[in-house]
LOTI-510310 format. One record per residue: x, y, z of N, C-alpha, C in turn. Coordinates in steps of 0.02 Angstrom, whole numbers, plus 50000, padded with zeros to 5 digits. Layout:
XYZXYZXYZ...
//
This chain:
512554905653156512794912253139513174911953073512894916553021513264916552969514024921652961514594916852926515124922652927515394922952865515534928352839516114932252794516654927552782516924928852710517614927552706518074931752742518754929252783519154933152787519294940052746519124946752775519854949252711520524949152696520644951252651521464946752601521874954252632522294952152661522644956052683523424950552707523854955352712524444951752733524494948952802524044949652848524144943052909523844940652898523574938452840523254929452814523964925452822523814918552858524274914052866524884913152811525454913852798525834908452729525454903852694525164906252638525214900452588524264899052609524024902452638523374903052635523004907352586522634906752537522074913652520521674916552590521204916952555520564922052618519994914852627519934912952566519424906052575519834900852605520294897552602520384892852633520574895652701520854900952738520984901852793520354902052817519864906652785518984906552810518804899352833518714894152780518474888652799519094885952861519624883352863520164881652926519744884352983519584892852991519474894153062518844891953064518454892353017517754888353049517734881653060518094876853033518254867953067518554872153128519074874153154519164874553200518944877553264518644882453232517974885753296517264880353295517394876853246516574869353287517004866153313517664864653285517924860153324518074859553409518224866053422518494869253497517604871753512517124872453482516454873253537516054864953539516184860153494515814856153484516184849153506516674847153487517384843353488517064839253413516514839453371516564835553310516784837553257516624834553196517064835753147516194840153121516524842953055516024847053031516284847752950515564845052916515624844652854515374849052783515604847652740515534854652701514874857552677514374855352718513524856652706513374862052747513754858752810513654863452867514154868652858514764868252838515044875852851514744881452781514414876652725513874882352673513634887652713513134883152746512614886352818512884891952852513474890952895513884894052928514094900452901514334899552841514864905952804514104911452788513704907352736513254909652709513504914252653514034910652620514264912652557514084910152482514294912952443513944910352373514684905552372514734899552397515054892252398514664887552403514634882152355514374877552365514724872152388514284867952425514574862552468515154858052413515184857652373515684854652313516214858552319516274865152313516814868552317517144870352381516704869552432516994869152518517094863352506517014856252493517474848052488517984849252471518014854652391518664856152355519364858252398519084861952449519354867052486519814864752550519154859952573519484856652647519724849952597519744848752546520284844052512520984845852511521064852452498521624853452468521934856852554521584857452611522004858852655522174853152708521634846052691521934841352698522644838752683522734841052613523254839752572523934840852612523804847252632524224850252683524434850752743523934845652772524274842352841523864846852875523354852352853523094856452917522284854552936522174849652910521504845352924521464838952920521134833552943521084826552930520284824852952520064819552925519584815852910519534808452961519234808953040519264802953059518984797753020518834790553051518804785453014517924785153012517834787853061517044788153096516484793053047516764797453031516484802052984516704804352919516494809452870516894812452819516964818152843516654821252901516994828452908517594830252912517604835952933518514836652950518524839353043519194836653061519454842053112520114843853103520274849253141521084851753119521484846753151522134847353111522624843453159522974847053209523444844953235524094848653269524234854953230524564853853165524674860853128524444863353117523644861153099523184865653077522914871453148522734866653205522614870553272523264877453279523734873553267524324880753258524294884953210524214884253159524104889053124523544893453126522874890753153522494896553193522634899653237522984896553296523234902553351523864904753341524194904553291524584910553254524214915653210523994912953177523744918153125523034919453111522634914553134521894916853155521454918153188521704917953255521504915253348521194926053329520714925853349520544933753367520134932453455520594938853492520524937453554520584946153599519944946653642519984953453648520254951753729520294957353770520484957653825519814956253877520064958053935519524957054009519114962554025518534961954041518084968954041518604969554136518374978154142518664979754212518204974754249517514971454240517174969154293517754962754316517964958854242518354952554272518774952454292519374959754257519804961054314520024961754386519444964554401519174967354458518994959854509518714953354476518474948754519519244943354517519554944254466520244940354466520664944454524520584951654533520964953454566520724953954641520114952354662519854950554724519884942754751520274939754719520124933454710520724931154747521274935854715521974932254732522134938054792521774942554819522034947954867522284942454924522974943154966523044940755014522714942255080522734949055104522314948855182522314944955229523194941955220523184937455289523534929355257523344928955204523304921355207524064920555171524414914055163525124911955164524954912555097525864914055072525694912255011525574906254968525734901155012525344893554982524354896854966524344898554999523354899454992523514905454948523704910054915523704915154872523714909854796524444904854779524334902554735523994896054718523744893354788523204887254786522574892554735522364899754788521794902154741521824901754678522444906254646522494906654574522424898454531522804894054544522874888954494521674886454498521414886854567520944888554553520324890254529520594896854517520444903254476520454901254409521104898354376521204899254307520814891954286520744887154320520314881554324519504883554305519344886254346518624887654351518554892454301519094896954279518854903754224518964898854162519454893754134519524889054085519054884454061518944879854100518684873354103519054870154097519714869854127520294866154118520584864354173521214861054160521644862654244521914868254246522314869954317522524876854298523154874954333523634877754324524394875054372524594883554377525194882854432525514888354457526144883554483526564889354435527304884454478527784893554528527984889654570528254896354626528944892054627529424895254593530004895054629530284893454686530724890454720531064890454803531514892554782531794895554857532474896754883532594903654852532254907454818532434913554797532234918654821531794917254860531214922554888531794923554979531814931155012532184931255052531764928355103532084926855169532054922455230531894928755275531314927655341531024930855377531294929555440531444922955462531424918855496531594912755494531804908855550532184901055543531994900155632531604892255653531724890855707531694883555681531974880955745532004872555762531684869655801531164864855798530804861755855531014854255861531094851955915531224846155933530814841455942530874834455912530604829255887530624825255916530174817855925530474812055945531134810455932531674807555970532294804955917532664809355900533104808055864533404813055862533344815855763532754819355803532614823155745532264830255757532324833555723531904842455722531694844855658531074848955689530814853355633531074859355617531274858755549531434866155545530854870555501530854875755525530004881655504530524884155486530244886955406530604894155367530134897355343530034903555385529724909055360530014911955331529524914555259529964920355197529564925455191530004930855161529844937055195529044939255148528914933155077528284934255053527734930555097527674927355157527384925155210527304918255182527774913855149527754908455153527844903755198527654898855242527934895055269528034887855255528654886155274529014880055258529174875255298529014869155290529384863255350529614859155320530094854955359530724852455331531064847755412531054842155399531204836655444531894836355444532484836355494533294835255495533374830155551533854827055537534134821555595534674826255636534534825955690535114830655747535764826455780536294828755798536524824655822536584822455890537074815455904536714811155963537084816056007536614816356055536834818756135536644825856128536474828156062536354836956077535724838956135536004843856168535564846056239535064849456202534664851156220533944856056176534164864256178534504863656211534944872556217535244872556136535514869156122535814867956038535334871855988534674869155979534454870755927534104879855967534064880956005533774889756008534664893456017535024888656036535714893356004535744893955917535604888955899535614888655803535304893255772534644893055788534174897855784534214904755778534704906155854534774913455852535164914255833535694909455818536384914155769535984915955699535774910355650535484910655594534914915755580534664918455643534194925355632534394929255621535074930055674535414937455663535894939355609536014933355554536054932155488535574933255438534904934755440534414931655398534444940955347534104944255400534014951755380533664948855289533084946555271532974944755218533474942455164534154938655178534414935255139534134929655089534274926655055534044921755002534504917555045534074908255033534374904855065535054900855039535114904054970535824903354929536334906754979536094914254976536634918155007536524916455098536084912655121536174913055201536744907355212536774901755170537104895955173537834895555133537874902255098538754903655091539114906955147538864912555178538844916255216539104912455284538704908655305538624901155354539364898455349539214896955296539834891055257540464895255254540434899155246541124902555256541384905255346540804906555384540924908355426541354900955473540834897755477540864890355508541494887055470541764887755419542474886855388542944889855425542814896655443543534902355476543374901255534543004896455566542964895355662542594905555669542184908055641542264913655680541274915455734541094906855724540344908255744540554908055825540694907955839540694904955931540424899755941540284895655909539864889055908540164882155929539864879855993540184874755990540064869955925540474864355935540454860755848539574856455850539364854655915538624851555902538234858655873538274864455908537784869355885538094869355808538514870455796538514870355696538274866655661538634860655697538154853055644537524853755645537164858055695536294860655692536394865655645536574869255641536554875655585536784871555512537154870155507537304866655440536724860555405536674859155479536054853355453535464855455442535094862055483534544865655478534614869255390535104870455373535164872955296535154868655240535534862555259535524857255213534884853355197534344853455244533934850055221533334855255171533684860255163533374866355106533534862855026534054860355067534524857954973535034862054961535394860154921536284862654913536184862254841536874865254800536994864754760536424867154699536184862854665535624865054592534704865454629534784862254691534014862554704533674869554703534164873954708533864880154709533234881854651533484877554598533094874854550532304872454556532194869454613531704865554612531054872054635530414868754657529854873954667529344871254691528744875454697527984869854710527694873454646527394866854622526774865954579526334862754607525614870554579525094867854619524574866954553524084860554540523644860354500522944859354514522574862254506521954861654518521524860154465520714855654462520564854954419520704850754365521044846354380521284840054339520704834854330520094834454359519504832154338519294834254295519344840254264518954843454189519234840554146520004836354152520234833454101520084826754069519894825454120519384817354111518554817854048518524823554083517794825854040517694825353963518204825253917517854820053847518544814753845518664810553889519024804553861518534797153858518664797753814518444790553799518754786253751518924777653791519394774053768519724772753809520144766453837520804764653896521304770153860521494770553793522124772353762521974780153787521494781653781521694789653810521514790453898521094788153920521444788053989522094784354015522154782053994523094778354007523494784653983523284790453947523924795553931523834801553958522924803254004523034806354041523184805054114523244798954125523524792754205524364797154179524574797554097525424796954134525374805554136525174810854111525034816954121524864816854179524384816354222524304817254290525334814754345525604810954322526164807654339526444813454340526694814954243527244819054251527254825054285526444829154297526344832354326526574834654390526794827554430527064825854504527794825654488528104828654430528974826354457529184833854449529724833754487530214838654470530314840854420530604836254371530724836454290530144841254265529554840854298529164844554280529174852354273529264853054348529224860054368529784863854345530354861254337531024864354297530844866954241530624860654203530394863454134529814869354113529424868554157528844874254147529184880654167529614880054222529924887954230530334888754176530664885054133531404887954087531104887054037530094885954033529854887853969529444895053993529184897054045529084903954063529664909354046530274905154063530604912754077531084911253998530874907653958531094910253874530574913153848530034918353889529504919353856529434924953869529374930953858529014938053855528314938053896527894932953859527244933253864527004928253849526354924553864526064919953852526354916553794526304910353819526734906153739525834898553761525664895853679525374891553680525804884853657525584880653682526024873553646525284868253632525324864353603524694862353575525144854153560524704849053590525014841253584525844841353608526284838653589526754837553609527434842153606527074848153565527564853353588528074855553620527714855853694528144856353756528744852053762528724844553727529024842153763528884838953827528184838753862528104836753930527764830953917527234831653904526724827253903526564824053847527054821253777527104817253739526434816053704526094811253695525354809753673524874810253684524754815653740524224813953776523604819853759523884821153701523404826053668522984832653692523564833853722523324842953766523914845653750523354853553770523624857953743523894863153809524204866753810524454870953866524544879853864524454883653892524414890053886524834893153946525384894353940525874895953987526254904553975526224907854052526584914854042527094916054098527554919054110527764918854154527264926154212527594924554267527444931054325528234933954342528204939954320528744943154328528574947854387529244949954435529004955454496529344962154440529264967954499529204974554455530084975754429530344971354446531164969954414531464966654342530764962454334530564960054276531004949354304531344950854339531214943354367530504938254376530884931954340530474926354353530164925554443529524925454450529534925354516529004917254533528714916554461528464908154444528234907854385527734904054369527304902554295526684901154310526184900454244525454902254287525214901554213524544893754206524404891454160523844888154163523574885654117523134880154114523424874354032523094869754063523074863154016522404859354017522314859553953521834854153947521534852653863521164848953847521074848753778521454850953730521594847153687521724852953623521334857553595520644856153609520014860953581519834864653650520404867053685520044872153729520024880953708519824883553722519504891553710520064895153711520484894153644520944897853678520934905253653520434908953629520154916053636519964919553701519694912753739519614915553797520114914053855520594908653855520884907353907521614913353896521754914153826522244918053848522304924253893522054926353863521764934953926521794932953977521584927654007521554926254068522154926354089522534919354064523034917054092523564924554077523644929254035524104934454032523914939154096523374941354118523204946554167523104943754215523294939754256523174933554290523724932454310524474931254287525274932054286525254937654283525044943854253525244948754275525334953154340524604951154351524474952454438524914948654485524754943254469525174938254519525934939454532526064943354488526924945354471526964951154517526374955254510526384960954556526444959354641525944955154655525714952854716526594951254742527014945054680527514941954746528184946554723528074953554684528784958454704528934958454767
//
């Protein structure tokens, strides 16, 4: 397909003309459909401008110069770098929205009709997998969402399950050590005090509430039934865990799909890692919620994943309050579509924001 110079207008990049931004997005659109480099014979072809291949060398010379292209060792073509990939999806990325048909199948996709919300955002991460060719992650918040429900089941030993139903139909389990000699009457006394507390509280506010009561002696509780109530809350987490969340990723096999070399599977082995920590999921929410709207990070940007040469497309899901309610993304390549993944990933968090008001 032959293309046009840009026209010269003022959202041409800083410090770009119309020709060199022209040639940049075309290395970078073979680059992101092809993953090779592409040289100045072939982008003649491409533009189908009165440029000759001497003066496209001239061109991707001088934006070499500039740090927004490089020349592997393997070829003379070019591909963009880090800056250069940014400076297209700032200032040259052109990206339309979702026809109603895909709306319409994104939004049949994630309908609940029953199912927990673990299976609502297992679908989505998914979803944004299979609509990408990437991975797709979804991070959900804990402890913020109000409480439905609290019971205790009894264990070998002295231990119990505690089930927390939330009032978005999540359910939760959570292992506590009980104490010695408690009769089994203990934990359906715990139970029912902590219900008739719950009335959709947050489990911040069920466990001050608790904590203050069980401070002023005013539960009727003997002291084994509290140490069940105190202990049925504590194994939620105290203090900053409120912090913590589930991240779910799906699709982390598409990321394997052009590595080649130990050195780059060894950096998506520690990406798959960091993927699994905490440290993780903190960070992806307190980079959602400094964001309006979709934010891209491209190589080491983020901050997360250091060398491992991906790129990330992250938005938050806000409910109709405009609260963080999680984040909702994909990662993968640096040359992934990101004309097409953004739309996604923006109407995609949008819904999803709707779904967990």
């Amino acid at each position: 397909m032959k293309r046009g110079l840009l026209p010269v207008k003022s959202a041409l990049p800083p410090g770009l003309d119309a020709r060199s931004a022209t040639i940049l997005r075309e290395v970078v659109e073979e680059y992101v459909a092809s993953g090779e480099p592409v040289g100045s014979r072939t982008l003649s072809r491409r533009l189908g401008m009165p440029l000759s291949p001497a003066t496209i060398r001239n061109v991707m010379a001088s934006l070499t110069e500039a740090g927004l292209l490089f020349s592997p060792h393997t070829s003379a073509g070019r591909l963009p770098t880090e800056a250069g990939l940014r400076l297209f999806v700032d200032g040259l990325l052109q990206f339309g929205g979702l026809s109603e048909e895909e709306q319409a199948g994104i939004g049949r996709s994630l309908e609940a009709r029953g199912r927990s919300l673990q299976d609502t955002l297992t679908e989505a991460s998914s979803l944004l997998s299979g609509m990408s060719d990437a991975a797709g992650l979804v991070v959900a918040p804990k402890g913020e969402g109000g409480i439905k429900h609290i019971e205790f089941v009894a264990l070998a030993g002295n231990r119990a399950l505690v089930v927390l139903v939330g009032t978005d139909g999540r359910v939760e389990n959570r292992v506590m050590e009980t104490p010695v000699g408690m009769p089994p009457s203990a934990l359906v006394e715990a139970a029912n005090y902590l219900n008739t507390r719950v009335l959709g509280s947050t489990l911040p506010d069920l466990r001050k509430r608790v904590g203050a009561e069980i401070a002023e002696n005013q539960t009727m509780l003997d002291q084994l039934t509290a140490d069940v109530v105190e202990s049925g809350l504590a194994v939620w987490g105290g203090g900053g865990d409120e912090r913590g969340g589930t991240l779910i990723v799906r699709g982390q096999g598409k990321l394997l799909a052009d590595v080649d070399g130990q050195e780059r599977l060894q950096a998506i082995q520690t990406l798959f890692d960091r993927l699994e920590t905490q440290e993780t999921m903190l960070r992806l929410l307190e980079l959602a919620e400094s964001s309006e709207g979709v934010r891209i990070f491209i190589g080491a940007e983020s901050g997360l994943f250091g060398s491992s040469g991906m790129s990330m497309v992250v938005a938050p899901a806000r409910n109709e309050t405009n609260r963080i309610v999680g984040a909702i993304g994909v990662i993968g390549p640096k040359r992934i579509n990101y004309g097409r993944i953004i739309p996604v990933v923006d109407y995609t968090a949008r819904l999803l924001g709707e779904m967990l008001s």
